[in-house]
Backbone bond lengths (Angstrom), bond angles and torsions (degrees), N, CA, C in turn:
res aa  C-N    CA-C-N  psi(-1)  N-CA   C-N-CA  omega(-1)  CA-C   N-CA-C  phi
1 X - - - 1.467 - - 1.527 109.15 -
2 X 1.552 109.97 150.51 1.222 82.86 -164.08 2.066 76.46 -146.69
3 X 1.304 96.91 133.73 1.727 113.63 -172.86 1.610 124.17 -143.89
4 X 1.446 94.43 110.57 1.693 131.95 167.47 1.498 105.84 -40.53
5 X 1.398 126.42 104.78 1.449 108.24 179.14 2.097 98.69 -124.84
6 X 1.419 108.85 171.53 1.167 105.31 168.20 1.541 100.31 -171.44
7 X 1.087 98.36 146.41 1.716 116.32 162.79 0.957 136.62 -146.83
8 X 1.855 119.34 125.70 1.239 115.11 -168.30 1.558 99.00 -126.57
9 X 1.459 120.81 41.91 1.069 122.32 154.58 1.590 127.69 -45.79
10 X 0.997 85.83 -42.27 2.002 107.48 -172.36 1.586 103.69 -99.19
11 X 1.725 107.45 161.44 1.558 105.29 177.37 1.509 129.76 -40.94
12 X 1.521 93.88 -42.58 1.811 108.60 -158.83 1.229 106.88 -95.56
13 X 1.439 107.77 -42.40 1.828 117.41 163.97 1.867 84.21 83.14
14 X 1.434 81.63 -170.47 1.777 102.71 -178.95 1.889 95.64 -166.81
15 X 1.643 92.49 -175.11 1.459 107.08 152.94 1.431 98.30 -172.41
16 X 1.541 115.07 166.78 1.299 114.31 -172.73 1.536 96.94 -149.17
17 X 1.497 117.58 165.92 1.152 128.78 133.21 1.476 147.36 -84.68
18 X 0.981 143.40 117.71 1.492 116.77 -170.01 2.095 107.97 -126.97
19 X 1.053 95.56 117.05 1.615 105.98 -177.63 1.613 112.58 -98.17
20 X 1.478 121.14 72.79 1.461 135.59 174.88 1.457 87.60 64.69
21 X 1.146 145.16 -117.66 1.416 137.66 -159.31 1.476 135.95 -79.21
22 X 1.654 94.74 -22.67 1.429 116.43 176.94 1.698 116.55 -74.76
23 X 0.979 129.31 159.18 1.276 117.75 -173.75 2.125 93.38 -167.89
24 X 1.237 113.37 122.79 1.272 142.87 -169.57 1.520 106.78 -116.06
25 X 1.395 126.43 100.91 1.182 127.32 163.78 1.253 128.69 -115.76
26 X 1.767 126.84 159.63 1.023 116.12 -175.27 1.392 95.75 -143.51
27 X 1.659 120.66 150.79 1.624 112.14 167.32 1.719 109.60 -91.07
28 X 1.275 82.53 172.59 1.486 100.99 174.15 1.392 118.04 -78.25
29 X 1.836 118.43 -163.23 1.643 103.58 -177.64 1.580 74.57 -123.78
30 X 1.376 103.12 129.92 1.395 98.60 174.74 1.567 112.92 -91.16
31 X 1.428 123.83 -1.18 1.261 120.39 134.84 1.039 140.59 -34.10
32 X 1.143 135.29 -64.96 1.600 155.60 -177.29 1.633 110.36 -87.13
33 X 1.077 107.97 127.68 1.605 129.75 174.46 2.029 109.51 -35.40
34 X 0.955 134.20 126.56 1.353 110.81 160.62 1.572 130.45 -71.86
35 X 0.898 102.89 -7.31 2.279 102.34 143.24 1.293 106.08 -61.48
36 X 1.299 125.53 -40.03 1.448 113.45 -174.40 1.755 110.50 -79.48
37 X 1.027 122.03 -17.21 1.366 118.27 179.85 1.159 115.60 -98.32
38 X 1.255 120.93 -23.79 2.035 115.95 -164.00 1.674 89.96 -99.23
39 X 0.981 134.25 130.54 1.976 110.06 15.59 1.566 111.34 -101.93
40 X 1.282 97.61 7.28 1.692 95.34 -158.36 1.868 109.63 -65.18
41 X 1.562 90.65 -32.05 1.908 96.11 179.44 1.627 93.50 -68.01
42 X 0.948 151.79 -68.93 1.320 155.63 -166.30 1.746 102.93 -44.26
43 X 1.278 119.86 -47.75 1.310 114.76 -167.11 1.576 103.03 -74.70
44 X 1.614 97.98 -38.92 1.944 100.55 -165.94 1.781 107.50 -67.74
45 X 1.494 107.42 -34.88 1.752 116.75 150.16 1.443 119.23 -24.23
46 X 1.289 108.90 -65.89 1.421 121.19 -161.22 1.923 99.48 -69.50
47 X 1.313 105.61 -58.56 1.248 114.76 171.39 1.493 120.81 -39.39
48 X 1.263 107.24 -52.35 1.386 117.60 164.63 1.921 132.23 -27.81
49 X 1.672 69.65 -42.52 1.895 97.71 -170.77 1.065 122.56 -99.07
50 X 1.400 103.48 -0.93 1.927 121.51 -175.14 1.874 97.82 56.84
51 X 0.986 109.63 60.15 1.803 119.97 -174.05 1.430 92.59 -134.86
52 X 1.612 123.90 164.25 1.439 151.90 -170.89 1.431 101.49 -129.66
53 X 1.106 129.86 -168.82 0.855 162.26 -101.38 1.656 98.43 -168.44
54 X 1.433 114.81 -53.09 1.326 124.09 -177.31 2.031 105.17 -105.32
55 X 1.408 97.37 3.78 1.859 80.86 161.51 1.274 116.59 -97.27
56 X 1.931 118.36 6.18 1.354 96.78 176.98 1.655 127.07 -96.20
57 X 1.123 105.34 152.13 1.205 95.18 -168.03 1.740 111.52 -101.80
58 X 1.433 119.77 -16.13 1.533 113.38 158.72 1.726 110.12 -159.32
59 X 1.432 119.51 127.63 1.160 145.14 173.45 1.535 104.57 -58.60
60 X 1.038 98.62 134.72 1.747 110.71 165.23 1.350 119.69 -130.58
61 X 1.258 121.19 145.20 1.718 111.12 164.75 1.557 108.05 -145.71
62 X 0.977 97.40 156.49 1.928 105.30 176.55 1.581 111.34 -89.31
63 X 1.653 89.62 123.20 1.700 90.46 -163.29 1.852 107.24 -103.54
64 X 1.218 107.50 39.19 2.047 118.66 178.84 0.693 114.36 77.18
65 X 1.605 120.25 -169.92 0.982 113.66 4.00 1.592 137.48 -65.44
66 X 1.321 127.91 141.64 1.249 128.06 -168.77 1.397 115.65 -158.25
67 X 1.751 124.95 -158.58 1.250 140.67 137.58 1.783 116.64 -21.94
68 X 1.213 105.01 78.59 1.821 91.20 166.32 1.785 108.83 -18.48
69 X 1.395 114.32 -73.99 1.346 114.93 -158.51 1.421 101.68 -63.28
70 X 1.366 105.54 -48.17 1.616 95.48 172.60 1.450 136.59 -9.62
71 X 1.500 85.30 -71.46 1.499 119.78 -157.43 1.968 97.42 -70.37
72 X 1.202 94.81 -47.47 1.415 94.49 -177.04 1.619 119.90 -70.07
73 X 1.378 111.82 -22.45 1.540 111.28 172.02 1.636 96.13 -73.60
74 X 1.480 116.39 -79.12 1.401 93.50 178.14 1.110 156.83 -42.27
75 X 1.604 120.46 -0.45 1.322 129.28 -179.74 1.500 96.64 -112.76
76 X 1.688 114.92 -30.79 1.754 87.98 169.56 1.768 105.86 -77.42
77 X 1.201 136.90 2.59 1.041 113.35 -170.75 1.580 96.21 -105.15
78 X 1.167 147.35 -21.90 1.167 141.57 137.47 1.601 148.22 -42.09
79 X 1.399 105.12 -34.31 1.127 127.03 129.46 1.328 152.03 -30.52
80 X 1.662 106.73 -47.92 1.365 139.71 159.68 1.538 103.26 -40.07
81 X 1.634 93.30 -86.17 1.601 114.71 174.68 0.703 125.48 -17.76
82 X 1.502 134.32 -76.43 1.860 161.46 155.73 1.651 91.09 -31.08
83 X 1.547 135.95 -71.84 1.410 89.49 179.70 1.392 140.14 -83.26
84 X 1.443 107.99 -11.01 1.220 114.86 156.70 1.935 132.07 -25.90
85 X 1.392 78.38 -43.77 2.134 109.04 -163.84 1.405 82.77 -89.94
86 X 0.936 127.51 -56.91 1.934 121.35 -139.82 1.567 104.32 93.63
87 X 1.080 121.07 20.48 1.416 96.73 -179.83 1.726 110.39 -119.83
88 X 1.051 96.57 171.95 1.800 103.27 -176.17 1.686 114.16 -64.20
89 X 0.992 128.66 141.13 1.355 135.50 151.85 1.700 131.87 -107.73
90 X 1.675 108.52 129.29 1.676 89.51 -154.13 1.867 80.73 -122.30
91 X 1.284 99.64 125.89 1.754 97.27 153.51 1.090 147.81 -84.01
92 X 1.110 138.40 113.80 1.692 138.39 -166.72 1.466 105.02 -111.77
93 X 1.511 88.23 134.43 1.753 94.46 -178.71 1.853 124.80 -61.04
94 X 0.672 120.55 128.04 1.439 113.77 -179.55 2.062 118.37 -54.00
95 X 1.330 99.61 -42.10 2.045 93.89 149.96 1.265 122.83 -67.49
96 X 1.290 131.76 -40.24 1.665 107.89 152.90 1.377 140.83 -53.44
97 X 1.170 116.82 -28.14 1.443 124.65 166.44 1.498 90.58 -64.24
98 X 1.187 125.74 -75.18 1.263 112.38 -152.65 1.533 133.56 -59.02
99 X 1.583 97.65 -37.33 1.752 104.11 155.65 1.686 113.50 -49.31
100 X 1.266 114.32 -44.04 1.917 115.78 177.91 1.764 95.88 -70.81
101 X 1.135 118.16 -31.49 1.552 85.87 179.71 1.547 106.30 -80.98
102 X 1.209 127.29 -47.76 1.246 107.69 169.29 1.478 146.72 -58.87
103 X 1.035 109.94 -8.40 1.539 129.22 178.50 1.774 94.10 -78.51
104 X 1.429 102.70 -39.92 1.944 105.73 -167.17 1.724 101.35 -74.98
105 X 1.279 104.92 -48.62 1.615 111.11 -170.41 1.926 113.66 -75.63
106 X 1.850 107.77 -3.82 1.489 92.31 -176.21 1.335 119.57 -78.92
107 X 1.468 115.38 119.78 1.613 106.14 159.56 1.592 133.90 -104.26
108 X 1.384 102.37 43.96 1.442 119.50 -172.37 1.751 104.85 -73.19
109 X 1.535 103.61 160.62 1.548 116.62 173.97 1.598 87.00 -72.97
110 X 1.749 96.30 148.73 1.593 104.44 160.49 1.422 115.80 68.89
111 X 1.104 108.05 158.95 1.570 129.70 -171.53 1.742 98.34 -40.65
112 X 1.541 109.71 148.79 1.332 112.11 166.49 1.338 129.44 -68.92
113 X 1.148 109.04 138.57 1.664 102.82 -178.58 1.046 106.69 -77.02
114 X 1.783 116.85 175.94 1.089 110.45 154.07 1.242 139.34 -62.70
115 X 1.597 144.13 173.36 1.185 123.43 -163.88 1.734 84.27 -132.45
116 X 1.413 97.71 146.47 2.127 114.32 165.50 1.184 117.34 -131.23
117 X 1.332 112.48 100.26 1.160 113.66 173.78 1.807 134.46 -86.08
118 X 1.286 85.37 121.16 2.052 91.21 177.47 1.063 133.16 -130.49
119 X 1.573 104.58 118.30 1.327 106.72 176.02 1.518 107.65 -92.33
120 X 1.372 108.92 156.10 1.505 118.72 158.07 1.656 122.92 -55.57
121 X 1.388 106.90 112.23 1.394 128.79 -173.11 1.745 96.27 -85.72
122 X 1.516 135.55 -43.14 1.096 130.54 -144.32 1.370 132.40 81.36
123 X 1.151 123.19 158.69 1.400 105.15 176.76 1.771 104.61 78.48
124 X 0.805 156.82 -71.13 1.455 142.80 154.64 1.753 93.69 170.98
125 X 1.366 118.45 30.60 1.237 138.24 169.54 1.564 116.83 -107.49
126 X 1.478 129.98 165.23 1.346 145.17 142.41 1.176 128.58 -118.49
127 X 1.149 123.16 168.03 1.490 138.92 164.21 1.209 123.70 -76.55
128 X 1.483 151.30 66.51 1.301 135.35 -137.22 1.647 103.11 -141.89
129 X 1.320 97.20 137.51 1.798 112.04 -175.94 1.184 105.64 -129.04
130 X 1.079 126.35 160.03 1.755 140.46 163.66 1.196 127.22 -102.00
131 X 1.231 118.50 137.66 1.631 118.19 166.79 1.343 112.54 -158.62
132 X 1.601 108.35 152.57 1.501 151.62 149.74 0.827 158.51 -56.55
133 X 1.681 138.80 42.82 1.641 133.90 -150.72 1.413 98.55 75.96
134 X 1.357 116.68 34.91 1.868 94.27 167.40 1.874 93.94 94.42
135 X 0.968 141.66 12.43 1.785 131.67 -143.47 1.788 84.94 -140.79
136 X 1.067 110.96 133.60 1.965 116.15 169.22 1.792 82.53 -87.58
137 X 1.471 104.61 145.07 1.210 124.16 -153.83 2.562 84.33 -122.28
138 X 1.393 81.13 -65.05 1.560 90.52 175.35 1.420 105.85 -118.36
139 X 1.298 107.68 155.27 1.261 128.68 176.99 1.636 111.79 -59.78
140 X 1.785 137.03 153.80 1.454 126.08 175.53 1.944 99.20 -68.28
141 X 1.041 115.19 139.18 0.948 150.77 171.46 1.733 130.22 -113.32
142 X 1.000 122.34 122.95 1.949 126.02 167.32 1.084 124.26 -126.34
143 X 2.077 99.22 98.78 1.606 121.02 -168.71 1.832 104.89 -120.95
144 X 0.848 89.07 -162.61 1.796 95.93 176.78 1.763 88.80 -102.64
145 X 1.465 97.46 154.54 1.638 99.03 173.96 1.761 143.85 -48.65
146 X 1.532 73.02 -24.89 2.050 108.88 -164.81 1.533 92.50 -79.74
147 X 1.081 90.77 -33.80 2.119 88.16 -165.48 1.839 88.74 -86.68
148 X 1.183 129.00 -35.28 1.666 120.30 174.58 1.489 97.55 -65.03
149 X 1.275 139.05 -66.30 1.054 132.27 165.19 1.337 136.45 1.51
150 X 1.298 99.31 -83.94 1.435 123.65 -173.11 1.812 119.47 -58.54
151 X 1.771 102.03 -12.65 1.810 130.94 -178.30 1.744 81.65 -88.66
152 X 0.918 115.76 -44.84 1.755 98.25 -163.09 1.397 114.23 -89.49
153 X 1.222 122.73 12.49 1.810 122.54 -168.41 1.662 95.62 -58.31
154 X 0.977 134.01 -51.75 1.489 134.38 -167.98 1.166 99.47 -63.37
155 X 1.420 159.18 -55.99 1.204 148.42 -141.76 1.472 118.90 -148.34
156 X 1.590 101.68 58.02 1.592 107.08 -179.60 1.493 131.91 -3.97
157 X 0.986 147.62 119.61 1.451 133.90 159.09 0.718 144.46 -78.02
158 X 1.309 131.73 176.97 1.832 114.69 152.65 1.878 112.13 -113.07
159 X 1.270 98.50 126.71 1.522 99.97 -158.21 1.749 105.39 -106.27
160 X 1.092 108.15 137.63 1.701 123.26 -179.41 1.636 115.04 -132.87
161 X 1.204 107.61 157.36 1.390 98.98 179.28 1.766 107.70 138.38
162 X 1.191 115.50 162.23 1.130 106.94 -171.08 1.971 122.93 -89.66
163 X 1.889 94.60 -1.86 1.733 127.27 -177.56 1.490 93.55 -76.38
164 X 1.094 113.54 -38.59 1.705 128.30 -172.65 1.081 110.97 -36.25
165 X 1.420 122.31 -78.73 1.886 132.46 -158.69 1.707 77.32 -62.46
166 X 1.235 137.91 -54.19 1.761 134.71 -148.76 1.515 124.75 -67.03
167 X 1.451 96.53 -16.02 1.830 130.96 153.29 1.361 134.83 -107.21
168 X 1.292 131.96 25.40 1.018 132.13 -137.92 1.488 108.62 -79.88
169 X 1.944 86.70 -34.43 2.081 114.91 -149.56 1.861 69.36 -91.45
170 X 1.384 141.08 -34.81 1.565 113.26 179.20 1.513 115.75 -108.63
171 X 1.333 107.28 31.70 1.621 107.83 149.34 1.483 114.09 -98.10
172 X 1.626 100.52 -30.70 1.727 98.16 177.09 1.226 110.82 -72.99
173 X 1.352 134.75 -17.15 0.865 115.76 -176.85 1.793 123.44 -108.93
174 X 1.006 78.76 -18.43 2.005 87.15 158.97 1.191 116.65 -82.37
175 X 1.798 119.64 -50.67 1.418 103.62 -174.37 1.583 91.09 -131.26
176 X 1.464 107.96 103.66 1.719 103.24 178.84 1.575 111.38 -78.77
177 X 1.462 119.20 -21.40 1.232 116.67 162.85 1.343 119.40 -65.25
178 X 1.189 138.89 7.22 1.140 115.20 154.46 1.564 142.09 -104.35
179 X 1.442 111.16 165.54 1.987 94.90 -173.10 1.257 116.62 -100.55
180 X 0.953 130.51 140.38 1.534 151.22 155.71 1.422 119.75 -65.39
181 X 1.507 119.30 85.49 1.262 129.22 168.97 1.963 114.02 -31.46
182 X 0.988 110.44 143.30 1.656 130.10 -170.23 1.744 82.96 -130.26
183 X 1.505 107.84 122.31 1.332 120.31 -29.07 2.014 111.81 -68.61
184 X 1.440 119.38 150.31 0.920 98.83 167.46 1.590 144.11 -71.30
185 X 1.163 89.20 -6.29 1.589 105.89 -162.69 1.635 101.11 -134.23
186 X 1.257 123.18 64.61 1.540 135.46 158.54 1.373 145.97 -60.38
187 X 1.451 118.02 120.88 1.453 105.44 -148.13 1.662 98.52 -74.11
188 X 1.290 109.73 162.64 1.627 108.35 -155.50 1.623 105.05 -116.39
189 X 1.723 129.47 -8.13 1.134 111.67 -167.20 1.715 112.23 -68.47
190 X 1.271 111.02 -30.01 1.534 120.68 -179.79 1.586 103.81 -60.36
191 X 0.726 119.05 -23.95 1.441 91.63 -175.29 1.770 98.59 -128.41
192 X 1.145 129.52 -3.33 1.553 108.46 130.30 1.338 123.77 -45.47
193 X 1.502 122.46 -51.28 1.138 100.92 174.17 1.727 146.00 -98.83
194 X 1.824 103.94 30.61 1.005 109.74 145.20 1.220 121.73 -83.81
195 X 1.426 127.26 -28.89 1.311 118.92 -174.74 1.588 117.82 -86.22
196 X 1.116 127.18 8.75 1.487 135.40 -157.66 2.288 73.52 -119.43
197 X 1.374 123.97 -45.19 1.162 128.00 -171.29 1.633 101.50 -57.44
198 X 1.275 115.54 -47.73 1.685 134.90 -164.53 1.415 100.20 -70.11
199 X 1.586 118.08 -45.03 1.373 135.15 -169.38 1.730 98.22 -74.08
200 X 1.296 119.40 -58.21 1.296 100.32 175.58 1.954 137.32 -75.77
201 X 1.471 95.74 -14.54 1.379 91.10 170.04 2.137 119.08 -95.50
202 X 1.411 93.81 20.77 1.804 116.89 171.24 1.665 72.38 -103.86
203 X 1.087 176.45 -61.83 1.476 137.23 -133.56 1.650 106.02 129.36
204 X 1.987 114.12 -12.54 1.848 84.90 -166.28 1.403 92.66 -109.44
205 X 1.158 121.77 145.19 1.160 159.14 -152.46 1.824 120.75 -150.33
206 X 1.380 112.96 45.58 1.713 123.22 -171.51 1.379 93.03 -78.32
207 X 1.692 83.20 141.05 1.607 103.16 150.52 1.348 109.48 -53.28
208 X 1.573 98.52 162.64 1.778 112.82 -176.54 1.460 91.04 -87.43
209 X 1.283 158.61 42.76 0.865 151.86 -133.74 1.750 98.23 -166.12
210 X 1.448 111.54 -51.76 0.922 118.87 -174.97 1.708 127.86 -60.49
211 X 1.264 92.68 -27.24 1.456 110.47 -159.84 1.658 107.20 -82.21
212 X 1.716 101.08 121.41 1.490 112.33 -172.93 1.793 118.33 -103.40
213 X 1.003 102.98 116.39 2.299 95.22 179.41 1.622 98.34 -40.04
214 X 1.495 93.88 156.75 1.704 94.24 172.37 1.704 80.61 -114.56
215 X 1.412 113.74 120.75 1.513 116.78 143.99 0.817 145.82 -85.44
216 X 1.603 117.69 -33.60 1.937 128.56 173.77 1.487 76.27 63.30
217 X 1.616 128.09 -108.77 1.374 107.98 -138.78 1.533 109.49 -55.68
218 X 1.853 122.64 170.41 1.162 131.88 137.84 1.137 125.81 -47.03
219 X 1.446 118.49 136.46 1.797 117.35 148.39 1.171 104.67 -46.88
220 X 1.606 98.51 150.81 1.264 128.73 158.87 1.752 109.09 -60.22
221 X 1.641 92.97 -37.38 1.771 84.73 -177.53 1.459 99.64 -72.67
222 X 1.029 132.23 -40.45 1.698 126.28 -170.39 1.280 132.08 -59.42
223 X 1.423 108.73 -40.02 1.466 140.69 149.55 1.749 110.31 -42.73
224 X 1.420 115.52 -42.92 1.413 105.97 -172.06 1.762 121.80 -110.62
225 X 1.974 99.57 -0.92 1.415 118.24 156.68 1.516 99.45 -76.81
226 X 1.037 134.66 -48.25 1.770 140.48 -140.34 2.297 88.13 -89.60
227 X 0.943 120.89 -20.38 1.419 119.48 170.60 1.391 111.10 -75.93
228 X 1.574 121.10 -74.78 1.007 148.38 119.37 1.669 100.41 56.76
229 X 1.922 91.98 -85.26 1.835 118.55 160.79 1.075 110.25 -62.34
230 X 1.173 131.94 3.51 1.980 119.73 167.92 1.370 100.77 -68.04
């Protein structure tokens, strides 16, 4: 099987290929907008790999939390593809990838910790979830760090994400027991698209159609219609 993945949840984004075990990644320019890059990073990928357009056999994308615009260029441009092809498109959240990459990359003494994942929300907030052996522990959430913090004093974590390095000096100092995944900030299309790979050979197989961004926060537009009605 062979699966097209990308995510522009995060600033820099990525995309990868992954051929049953192999897995080919590349980052994004975290310069440049991801309107400005898709499709051309996706095509120069494929090119890369001596692959088409028509050898893949299922699209993946990371559906956030992230960039509103982000998220929405990359999932219509993934989207595109998948119906273009006929083939399925599966979305994976961008905190699940990241709990699976950290669960894969820990080489700590002793049982695994739990894992918290945060991305940069903006605004002096993140996006941050918990998990357990692979298990979402809390729901995604968008707080300021101190207030995620201050929920985990009992049971240190190990924290990843791209919010991570941007708190670093007030995780040490709120919770010095906890660890900071190396790298902290991991590009995510590779292992979206193992798990979108795992997800489709268990049975799911969605329309490109189906697949919804996870935002947790509100728009800005929704936020300023929903006053608006005061």
């Amino acid at each position: 099987m062979i699966v097209l993945a990308l995510d522009t949840s995060t600033r820099e984004g990525s995309c990868a290929i992954a051929r049953d075990d192999e897995v080919r990644e590349e980052p994004g320019d975290a310069g440049r907008s991801h309107a400005e890059q898709l499709p051309l990073s996706l095509m120069t990928l494929l090119d890369r790999n001596r692959l088409s357009l028509a050898d893949i056999d299922l699209f993946a994308v990371a559906t956030g939390p992230g960039s509103f615009t982000g998220l929405r260029v990359g999932i219509a441009a993934m989207q595109g593809l998948a119906f273009a092809t006929a083939k399925p498109l599966i979305g994976v959240s961008s905190l699940d990838a990241l709990a699976a990459i950290a669960e894969s990359n820990y080489r700590g003494a002793g049982a695994m910790p739990d894992v918290a994942t945060w991305i940069d929300a903006w605004r002096g907030e993140i996006y941050a979830a918990l998990y357990s052996g692979g298990r979402q522990l809390e729901a995604p959430t968008v707080e300021p760090p101190a207030a995620v913090l201050g929920r985990l004093r009992g049971r240190p974590p190990l924290l990843i994400g791209d919010g991570v390095p941007l708190y670093a000096d007030l995780i040490r100092r709120i919770l010095p027991a906890a660890t900071i995944a190396e790298p902290p900030a991991p590009l995510l299309a590779g292992t979206v698209a193992r798990l979108a790979m795992a997800s489709a050979r268990a049975g799911q197989h969605p329309a490109p159609d189906a697949i919804r961004p996870l935002y947790v926060r509100r728009s800005d537009a929704e936020i300023s219609r929903d006053a608006r009605a005061i």
